[in-house]
DOMAR-902370 format. One record per residue: residue number from 1; x negated, y, z negated of N, C-alpha, C, O, CB in turn; residue in three letters. Coordinates in nm, 4 decimals, padded with zeros to 6 digits, always signed. Each point is the difference from the previous one (the first is absolute). Glycine has a CB too. Example, Ala and Ser with C-alpha at 12.3 -4.5 7.8 and 13.67 -1.06 7.14 Angstrom:
<pos->1; nx->-01.3190; ny->-00.5690; nz->-00.7800; cax->+00.0890; cay->+00.1190; caz->+00.0000; cx->-00.0900; cy->+00.1200; cz->+00.0000; ox->-00.1036; oy->-00.0019; oz->-00.0665; cbx->+00.2928; cby->-00.1154; cbz->-00.0581; code->ALA>
<pos->2; nx->-00.1542; ny->+00.2223; nz->+00.1966; cax->-00.0820; cay->+00.1190; caz->-00.0060; cx->+00.0770; cy->+00.1090; cz->-00.0730; ox->-00.0509; oy->+00.1108; oz->-00.0169; cbx->-00.0675; cby->-00.1736; cbz->+00.2314; code->SER>
***
This chain:
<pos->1; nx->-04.0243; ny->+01.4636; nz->+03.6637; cax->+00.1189; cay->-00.0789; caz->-00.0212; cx->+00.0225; cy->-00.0252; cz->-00.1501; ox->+00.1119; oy->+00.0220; oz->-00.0462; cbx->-00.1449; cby->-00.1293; cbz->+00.2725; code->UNK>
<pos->2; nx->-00.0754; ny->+00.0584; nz->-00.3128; cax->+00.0118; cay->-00.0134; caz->-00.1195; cx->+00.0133; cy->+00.1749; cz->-00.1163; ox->+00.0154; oy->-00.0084; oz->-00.1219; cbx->-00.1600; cby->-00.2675; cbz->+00.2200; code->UNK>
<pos->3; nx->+00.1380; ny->+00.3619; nz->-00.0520; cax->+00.0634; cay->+00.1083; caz->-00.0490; cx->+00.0954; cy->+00.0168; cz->+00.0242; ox->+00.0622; oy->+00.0564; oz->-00.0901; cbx->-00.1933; cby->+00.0155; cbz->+00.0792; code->UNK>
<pos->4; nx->+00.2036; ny->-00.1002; nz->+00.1250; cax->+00.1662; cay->-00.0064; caz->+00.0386; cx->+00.0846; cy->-00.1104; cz->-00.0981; ox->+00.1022; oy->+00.0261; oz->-00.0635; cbx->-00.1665; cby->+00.0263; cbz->+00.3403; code->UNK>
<pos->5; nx->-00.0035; ny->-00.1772; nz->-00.2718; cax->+00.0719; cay->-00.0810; caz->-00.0909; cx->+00.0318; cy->-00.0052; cz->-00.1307; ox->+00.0907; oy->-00.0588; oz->-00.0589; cbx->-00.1579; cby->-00.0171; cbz->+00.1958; code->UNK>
<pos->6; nx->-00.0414; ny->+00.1626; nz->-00.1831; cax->-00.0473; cay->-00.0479; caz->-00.1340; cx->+00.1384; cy->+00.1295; cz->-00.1072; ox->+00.0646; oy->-00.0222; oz->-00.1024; cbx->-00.4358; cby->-00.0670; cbz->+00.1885; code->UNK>
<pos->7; nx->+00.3640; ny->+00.2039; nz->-00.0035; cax->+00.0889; cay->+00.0755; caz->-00.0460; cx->+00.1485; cy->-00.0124; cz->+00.0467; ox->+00.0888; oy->+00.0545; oz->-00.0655; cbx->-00.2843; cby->+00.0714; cbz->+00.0391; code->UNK>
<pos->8; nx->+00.2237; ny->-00.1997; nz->+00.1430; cax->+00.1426; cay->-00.0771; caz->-00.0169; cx->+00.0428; cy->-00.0514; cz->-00.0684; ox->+00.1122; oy->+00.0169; oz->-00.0476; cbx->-00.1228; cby->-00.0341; cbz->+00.1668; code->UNK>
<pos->9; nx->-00.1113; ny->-00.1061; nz->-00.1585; cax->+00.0511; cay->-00.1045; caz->-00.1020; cx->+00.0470; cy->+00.0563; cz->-00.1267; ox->+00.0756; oy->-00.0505; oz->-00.0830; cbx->-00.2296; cby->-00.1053; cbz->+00.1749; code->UNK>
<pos->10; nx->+00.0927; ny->+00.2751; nz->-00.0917; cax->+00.0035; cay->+00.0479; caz->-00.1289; cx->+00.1401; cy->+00.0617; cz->-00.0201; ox->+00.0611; oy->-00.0195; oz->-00.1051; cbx->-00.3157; cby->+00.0564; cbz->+00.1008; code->UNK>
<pos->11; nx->+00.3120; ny->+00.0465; nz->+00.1170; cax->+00.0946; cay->+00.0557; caz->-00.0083; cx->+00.1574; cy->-00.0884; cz->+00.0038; ox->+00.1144; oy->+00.0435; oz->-00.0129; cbx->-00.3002; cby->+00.1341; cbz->+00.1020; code->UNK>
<pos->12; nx->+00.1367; ny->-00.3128; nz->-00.0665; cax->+00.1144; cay->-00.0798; caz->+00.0655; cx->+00.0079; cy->-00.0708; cz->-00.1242; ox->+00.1136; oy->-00.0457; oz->-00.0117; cbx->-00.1456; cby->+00.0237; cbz->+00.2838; code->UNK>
<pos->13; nx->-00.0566; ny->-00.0122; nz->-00.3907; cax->-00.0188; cay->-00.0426; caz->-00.1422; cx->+00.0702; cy->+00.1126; cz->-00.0408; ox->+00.1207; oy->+00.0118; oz->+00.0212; cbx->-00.3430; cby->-00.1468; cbz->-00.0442; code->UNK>
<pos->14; nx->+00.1458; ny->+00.2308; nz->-00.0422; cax->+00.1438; cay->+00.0688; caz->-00.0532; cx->+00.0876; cy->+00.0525; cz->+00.0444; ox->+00.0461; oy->+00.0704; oz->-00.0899; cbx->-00.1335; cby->-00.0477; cbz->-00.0177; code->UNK>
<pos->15; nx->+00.1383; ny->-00.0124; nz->+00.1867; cax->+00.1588; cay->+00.0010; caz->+00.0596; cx->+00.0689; cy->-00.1133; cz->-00.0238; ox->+00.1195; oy->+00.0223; oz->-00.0191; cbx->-00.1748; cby->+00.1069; cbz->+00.1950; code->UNK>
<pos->16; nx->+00.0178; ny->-00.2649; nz->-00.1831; cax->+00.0792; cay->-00.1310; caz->-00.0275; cx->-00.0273; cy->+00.0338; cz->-00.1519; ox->+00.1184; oy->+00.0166; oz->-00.0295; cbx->-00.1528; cby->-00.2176; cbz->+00.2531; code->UNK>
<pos->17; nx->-00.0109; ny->+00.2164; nz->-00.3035; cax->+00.0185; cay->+00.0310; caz->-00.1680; cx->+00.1047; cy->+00.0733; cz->-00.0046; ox->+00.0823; oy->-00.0449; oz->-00.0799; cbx->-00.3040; cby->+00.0515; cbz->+00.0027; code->UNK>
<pos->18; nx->+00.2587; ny->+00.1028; nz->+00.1375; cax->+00.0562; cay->+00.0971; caz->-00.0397; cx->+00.1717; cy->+00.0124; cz->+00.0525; ox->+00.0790; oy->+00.0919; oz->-00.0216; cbx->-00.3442; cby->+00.0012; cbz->+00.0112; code->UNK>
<pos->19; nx->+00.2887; ny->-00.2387; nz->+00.0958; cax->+00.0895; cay->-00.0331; caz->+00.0689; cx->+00.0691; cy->-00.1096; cz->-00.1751; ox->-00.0637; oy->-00.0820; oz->-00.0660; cbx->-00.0698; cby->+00.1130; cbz->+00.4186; code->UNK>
<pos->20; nx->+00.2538; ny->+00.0099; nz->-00.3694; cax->+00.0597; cay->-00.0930; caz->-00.0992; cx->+00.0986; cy->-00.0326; cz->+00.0564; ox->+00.0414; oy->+00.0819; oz->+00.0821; cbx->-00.1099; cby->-00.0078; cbz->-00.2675; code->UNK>
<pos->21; nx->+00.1516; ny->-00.2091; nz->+00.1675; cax->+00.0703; cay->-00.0803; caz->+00.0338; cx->+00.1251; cy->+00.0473; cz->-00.0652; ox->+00.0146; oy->-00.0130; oz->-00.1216; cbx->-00.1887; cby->-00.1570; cbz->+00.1634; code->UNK>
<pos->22; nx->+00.2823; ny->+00.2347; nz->+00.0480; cax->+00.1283; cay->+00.0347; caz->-00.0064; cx->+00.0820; cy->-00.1106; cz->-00.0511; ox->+00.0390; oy->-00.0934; oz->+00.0701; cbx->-00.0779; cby->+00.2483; cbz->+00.1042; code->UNK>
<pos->23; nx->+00.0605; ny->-00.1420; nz->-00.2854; cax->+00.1131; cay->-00.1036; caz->-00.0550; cx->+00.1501; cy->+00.0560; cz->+00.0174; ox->+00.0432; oy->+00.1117; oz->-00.0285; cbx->-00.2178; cby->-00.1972; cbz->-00.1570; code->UNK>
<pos->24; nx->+00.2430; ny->-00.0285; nz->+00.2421; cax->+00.1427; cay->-00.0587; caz->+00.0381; cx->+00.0642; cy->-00.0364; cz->-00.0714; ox->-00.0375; oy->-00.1095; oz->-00.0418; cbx->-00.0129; cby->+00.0586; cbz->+00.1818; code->UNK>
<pos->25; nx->+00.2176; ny->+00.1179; nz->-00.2225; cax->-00.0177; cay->-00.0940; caz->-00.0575; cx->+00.1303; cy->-00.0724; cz->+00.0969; ox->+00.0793; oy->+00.0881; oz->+00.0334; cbx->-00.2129; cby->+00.0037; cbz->-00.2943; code->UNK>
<pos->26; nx->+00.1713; ny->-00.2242; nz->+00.3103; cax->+00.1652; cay->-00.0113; caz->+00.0413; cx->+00.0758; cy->-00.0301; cz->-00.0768; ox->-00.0404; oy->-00.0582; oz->-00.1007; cbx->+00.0051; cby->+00.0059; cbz->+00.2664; code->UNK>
<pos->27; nx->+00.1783; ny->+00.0805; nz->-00.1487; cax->+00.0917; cay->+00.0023; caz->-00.0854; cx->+00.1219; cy->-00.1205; cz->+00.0748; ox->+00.0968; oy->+00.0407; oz->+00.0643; cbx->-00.1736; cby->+00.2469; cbz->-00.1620; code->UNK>
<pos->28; nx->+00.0525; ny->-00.4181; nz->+00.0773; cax->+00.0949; cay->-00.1125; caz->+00.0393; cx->+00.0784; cy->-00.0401; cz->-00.1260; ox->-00.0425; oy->-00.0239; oz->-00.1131; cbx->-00.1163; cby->-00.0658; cbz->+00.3004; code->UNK>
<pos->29; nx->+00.2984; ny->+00.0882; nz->-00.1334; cax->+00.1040; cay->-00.0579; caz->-00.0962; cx->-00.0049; cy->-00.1595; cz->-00.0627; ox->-00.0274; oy->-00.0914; oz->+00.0778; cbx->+00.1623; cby->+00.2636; cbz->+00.0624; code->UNK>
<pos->30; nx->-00.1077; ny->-00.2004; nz->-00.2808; cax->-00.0500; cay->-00.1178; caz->-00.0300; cx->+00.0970; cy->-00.0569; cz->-00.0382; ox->+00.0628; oy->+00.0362; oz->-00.0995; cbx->-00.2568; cby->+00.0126; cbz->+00.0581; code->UNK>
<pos->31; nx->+00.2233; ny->-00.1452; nz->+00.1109; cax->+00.1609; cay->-00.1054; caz->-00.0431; cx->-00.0396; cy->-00.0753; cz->-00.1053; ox->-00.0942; oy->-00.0756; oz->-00.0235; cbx->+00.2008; cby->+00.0231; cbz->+00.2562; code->UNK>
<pos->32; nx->+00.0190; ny->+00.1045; nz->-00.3084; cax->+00.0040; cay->-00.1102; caz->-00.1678; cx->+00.0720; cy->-00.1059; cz->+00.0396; ox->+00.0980; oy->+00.0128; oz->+00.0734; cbx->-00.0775; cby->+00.1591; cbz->-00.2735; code->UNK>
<pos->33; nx->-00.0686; ny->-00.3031; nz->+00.1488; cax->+00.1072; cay->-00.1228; caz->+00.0365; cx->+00.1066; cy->-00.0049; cz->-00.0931; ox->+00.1176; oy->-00.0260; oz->+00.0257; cbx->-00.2887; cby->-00.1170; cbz->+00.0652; code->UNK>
<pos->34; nx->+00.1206; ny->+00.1702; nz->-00.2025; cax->+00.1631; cay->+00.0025; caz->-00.1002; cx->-00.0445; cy->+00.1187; cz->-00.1056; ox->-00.1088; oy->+00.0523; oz->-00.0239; cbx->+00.2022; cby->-00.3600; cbz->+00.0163; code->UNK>
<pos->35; nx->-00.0087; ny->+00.3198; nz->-00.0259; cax->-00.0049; cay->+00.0839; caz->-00.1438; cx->-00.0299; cy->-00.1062; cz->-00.1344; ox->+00.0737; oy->-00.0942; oz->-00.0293; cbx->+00.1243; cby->+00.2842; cbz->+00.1370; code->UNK>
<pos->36; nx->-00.3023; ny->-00.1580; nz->-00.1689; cax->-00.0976; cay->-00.0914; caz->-00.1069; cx->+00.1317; cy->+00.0384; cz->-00.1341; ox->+00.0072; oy->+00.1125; oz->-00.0495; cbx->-00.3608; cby->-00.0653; cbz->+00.1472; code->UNK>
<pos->37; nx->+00.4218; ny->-00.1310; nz->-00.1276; cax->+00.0627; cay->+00.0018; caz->-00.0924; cx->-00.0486; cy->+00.0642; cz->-00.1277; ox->-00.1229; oy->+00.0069; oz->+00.0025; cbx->+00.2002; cby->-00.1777; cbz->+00.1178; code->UNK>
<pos->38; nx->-00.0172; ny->+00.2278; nz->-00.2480; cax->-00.0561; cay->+00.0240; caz->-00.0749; cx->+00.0123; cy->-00.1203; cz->-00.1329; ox->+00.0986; oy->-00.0734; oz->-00.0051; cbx->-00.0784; cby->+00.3213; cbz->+00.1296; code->UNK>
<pos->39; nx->-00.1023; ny->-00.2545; nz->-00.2007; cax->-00.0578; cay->-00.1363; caz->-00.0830; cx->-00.0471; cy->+00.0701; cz->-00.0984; ox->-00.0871; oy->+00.0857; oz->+00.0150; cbx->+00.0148; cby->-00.2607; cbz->+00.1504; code->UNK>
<pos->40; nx->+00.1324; ny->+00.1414; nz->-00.2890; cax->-00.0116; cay->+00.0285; caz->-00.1259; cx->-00.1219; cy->+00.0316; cz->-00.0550; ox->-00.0775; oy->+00.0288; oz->+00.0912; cbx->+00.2448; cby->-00.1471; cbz->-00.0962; code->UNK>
<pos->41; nx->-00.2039; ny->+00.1236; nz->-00.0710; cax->-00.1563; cay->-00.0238; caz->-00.0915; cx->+00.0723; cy->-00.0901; cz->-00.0910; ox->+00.1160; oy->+00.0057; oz->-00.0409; cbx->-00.2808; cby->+00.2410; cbz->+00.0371; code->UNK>
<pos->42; nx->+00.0571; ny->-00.3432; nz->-00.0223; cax->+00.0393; cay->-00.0423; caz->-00.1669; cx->-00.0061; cy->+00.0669; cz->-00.1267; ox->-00.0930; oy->+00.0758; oz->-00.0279; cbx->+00.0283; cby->-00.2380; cbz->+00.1144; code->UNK>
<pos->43; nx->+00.1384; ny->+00.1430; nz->-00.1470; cax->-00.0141; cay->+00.1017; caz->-00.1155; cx->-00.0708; cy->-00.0824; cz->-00.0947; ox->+00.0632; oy->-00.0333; oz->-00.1003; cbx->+00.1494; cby->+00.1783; cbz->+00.1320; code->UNK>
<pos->44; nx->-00.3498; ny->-00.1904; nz->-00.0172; cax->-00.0730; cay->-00.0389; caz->-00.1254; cx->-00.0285; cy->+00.0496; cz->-00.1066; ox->-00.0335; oy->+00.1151; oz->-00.0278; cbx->-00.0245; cby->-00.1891; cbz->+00.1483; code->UNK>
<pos->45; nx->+00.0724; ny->-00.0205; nz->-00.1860; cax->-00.0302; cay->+00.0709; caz->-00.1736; cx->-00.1586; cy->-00.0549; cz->-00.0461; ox->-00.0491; oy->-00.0997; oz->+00.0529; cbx->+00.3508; cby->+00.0723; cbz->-00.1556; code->UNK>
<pos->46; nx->-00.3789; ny->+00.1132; nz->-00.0112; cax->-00.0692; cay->-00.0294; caz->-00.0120; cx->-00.0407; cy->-00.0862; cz->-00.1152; ox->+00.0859; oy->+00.0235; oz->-00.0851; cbx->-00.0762; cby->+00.1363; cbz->+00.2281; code->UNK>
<pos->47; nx->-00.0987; ny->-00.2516; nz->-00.1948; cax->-00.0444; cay->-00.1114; caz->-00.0733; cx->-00.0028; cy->+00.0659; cz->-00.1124; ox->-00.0649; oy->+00.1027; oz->+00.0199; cbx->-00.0572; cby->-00.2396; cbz->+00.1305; code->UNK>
<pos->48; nx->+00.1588; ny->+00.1315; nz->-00.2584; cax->-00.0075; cay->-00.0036; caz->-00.1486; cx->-00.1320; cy->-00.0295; cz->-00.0182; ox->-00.0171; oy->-00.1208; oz->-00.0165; cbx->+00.2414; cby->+00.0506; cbz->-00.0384; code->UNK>
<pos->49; nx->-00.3396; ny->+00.1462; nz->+00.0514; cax->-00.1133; cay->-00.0510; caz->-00.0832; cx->-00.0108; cy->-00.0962; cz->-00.1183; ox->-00.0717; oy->-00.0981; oz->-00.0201; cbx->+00.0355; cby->+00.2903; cbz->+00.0948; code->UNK>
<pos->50; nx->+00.1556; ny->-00.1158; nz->-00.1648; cax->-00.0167; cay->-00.0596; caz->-00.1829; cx->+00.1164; cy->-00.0891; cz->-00.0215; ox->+00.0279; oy->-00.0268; oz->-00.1169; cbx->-00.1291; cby->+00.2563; cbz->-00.0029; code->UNK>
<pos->51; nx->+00.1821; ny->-00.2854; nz->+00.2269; cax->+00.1253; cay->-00.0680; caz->+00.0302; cx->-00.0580; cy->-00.1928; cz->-00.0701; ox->-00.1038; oy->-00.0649; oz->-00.0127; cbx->+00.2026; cby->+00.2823; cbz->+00.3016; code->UNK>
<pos->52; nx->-00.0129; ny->-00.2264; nz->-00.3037; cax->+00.0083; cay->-00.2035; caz->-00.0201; cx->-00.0273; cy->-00.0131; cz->+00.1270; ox->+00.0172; oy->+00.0879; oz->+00.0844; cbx->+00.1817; cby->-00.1804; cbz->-00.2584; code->UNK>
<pos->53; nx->-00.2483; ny->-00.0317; nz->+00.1957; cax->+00.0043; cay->-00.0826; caz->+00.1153; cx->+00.0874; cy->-00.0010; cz->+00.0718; ox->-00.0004; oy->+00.0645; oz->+00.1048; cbx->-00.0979; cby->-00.1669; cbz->-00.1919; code->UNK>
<pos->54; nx->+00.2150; ny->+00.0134; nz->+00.0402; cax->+00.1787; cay->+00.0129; caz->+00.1022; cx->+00.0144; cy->+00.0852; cz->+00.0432; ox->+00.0525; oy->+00.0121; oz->+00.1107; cbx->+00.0744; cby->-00.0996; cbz->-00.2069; code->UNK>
<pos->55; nx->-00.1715; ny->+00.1879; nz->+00.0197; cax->+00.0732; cay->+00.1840; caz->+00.0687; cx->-00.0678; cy->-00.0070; cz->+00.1297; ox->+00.0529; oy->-00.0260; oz->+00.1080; cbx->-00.0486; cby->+00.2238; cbz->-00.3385; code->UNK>
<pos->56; nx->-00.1608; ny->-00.1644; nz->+00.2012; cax->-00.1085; cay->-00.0144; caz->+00.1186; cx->+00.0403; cy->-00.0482; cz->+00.0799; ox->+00.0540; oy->+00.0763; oz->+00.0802; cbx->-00.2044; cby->-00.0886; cbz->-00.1699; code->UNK>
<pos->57; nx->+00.1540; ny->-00.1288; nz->+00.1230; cax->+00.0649; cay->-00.0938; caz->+00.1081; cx->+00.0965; cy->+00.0190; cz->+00.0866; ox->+00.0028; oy->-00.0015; oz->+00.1230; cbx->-00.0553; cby->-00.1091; cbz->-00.2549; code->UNK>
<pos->58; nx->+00.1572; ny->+00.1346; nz->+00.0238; cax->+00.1727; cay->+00.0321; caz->+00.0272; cx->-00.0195; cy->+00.1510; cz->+00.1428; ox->+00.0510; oy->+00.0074; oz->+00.1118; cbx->+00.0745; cby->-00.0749; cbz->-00.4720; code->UNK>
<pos->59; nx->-00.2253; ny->+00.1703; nz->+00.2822; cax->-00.0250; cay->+00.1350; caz->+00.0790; cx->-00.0351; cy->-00.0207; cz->+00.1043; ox->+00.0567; oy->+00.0528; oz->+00.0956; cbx->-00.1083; cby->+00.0567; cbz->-00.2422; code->UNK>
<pos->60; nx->-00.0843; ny->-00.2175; nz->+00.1664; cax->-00.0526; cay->-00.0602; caz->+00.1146; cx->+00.0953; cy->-00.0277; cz->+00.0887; ox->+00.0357; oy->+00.0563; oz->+00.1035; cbx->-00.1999; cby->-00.1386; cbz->-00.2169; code->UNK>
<pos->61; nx->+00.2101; ny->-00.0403; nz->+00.0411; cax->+00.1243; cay->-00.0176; caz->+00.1004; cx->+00.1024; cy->+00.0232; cz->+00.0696; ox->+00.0280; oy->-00.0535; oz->+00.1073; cbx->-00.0945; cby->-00.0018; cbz->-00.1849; code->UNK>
<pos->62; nx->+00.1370; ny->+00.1488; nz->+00.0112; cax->+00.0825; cay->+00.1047; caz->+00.0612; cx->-00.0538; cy->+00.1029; cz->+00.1126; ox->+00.0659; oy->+00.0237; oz->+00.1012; cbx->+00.0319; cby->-00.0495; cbz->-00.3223; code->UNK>
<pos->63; nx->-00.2518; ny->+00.0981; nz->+00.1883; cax->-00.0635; cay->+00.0380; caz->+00.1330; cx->-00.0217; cy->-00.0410; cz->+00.0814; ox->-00.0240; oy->+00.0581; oz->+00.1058; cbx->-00.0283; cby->+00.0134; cbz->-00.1756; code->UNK>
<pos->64; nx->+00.0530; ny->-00.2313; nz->+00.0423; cax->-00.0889; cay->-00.0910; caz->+00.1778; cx->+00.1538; cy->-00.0311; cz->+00.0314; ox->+00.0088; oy->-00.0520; oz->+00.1112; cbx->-00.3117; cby->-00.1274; cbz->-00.1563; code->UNK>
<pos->65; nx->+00.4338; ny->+00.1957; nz->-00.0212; cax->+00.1161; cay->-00.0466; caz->+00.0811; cx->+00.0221; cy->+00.1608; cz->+00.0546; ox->+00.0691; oy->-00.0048; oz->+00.1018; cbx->+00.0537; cby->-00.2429; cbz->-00.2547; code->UNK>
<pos->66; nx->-00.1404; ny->+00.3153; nz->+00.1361; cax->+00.0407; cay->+00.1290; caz->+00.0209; cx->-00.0451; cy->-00.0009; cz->+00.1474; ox->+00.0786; oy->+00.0006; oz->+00.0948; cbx->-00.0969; cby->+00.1145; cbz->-00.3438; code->UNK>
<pos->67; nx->-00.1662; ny->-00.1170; nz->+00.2625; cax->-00.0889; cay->+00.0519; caz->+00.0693; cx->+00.0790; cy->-00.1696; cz->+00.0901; ox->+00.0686; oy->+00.0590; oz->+00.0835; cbx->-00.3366; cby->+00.1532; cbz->-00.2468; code->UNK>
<pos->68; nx->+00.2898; ny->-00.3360; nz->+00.1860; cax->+00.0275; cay->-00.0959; caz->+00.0764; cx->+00.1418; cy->+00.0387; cz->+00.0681; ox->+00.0434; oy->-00.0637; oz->+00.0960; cbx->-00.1911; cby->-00.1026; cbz->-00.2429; code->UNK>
<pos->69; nx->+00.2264; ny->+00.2922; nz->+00.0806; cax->+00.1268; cay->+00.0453; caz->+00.0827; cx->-00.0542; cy->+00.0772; cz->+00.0937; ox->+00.0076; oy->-00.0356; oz->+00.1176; cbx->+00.1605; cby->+00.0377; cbz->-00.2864; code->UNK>
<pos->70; nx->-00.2199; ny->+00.0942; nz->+00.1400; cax->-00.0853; cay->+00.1131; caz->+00.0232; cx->-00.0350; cy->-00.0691; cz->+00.1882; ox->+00.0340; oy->+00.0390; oz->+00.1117; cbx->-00.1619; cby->+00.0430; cbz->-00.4459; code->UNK>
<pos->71; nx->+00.0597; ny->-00.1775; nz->+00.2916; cax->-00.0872; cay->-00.0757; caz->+00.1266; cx->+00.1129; cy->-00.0817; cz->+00.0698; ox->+00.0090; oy->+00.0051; oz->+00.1227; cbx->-00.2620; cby->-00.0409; cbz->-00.2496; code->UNK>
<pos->72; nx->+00.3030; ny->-00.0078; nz->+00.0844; cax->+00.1891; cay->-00.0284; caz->+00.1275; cx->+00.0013; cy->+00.0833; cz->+00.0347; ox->-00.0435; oy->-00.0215; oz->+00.1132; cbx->+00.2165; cby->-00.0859; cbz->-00.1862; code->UNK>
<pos->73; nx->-00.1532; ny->+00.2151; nz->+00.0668; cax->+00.1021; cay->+00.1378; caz->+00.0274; cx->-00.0905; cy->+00.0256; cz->+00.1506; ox->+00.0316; oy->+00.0165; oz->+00.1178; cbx->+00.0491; cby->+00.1263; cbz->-00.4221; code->UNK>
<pos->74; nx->-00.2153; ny->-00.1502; nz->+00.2239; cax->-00.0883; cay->+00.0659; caz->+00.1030; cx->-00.0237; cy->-00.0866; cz->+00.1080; ox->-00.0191; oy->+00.0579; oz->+00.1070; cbx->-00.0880; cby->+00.0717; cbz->-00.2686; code->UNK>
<pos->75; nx->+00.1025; ny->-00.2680; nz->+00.1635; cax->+00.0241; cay->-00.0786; caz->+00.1009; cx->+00.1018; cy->-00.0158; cz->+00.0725; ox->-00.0027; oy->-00.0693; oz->+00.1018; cbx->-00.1165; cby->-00.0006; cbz->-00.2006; code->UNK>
<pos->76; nx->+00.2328; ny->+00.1373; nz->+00.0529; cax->+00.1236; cay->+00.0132; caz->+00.1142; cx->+00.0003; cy->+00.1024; cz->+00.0254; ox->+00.0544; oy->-00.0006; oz->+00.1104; cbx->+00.0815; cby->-00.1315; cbz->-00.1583; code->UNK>
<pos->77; nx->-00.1716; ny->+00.2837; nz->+00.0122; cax->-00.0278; cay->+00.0861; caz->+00.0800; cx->-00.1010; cy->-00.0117; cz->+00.0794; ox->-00.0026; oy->+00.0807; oz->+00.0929; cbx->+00.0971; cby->+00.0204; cbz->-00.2223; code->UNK>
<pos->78; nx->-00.2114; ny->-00.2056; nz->+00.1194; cax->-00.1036; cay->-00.0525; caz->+00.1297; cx->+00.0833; cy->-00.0331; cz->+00.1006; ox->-00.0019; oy->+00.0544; oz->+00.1104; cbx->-00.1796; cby->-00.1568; cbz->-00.2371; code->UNK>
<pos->79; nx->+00.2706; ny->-00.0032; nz->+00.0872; cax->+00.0752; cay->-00.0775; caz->+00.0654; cx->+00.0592; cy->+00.1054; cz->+00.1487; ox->-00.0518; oy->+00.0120; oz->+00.1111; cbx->+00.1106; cby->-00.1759; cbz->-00.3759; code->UNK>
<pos->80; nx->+00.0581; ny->+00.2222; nz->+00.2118; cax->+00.0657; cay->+00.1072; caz->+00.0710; cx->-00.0944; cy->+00.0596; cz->+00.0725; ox->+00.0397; oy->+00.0336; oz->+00.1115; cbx->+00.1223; cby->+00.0023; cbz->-00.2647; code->UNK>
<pos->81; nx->-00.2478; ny->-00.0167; nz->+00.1345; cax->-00.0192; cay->+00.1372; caz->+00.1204; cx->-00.1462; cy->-00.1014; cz->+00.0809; ox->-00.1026; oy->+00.0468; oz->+00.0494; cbx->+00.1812; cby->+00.2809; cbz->-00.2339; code->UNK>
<pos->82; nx->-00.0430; ny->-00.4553; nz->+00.1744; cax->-00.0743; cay->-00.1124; caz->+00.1415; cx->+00.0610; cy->+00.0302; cz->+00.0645; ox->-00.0050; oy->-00.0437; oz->+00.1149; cbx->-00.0640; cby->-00.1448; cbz->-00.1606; code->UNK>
***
C-alpha cells in the first residue's frame, strides 16, 4: 500500500505546481458622477533670493493669495460632483 501511495502523492504534487491560475480579466462599465471641472494652476512666482524684504513678503504674498484661489476653485469643483 505504501508504494502505491507514496508515488501518487508524488504525482498529484507536481501536477498541482504545474497547474497556474488562469487570470480573468472583466470588463464592467464605470459611471462618472460628474465631469471634474478643469482648475487652473497657480501661476507662482519665485522668491528673489538677493531682493529687500518688502519685495520678499509682497512675492510671498501674492503666492499664498494665488494658491488660497487655487483652493476655492477646488472646493467647488469638490462641491459639484457630491
Amino acid at each position: 500500500m505504501k508504494r502505491f501511495l507514496i508515488p501518487l502523492l508524488g504525482i498529484t504534487l507536481c501536477s498541482c505546481s504545474l497547474c497556474t491560475p488562469e487570470i480573468r480579466y472583466i470588463k464592467k462599465p464605470v459611471f462618472i458622477k460628474c465631469r471634474i471641472p478643469e482648475v487652473p494652476k497657480a501661476d507662482l512666482k519665485p522668491v528673489p533670493e538677493n531682493a529687500t524684504y518688502p519685495v520678499k513678503l509682497q512675492t510671498i504674498l501674492n503666492n499664498y493669495f494665488k494658491l488660497q484661489k487655487e483652493n476655492k476653485m477646488l472646493r467647488e469643483a469638490i462641491k459639484v460632483c457630491q
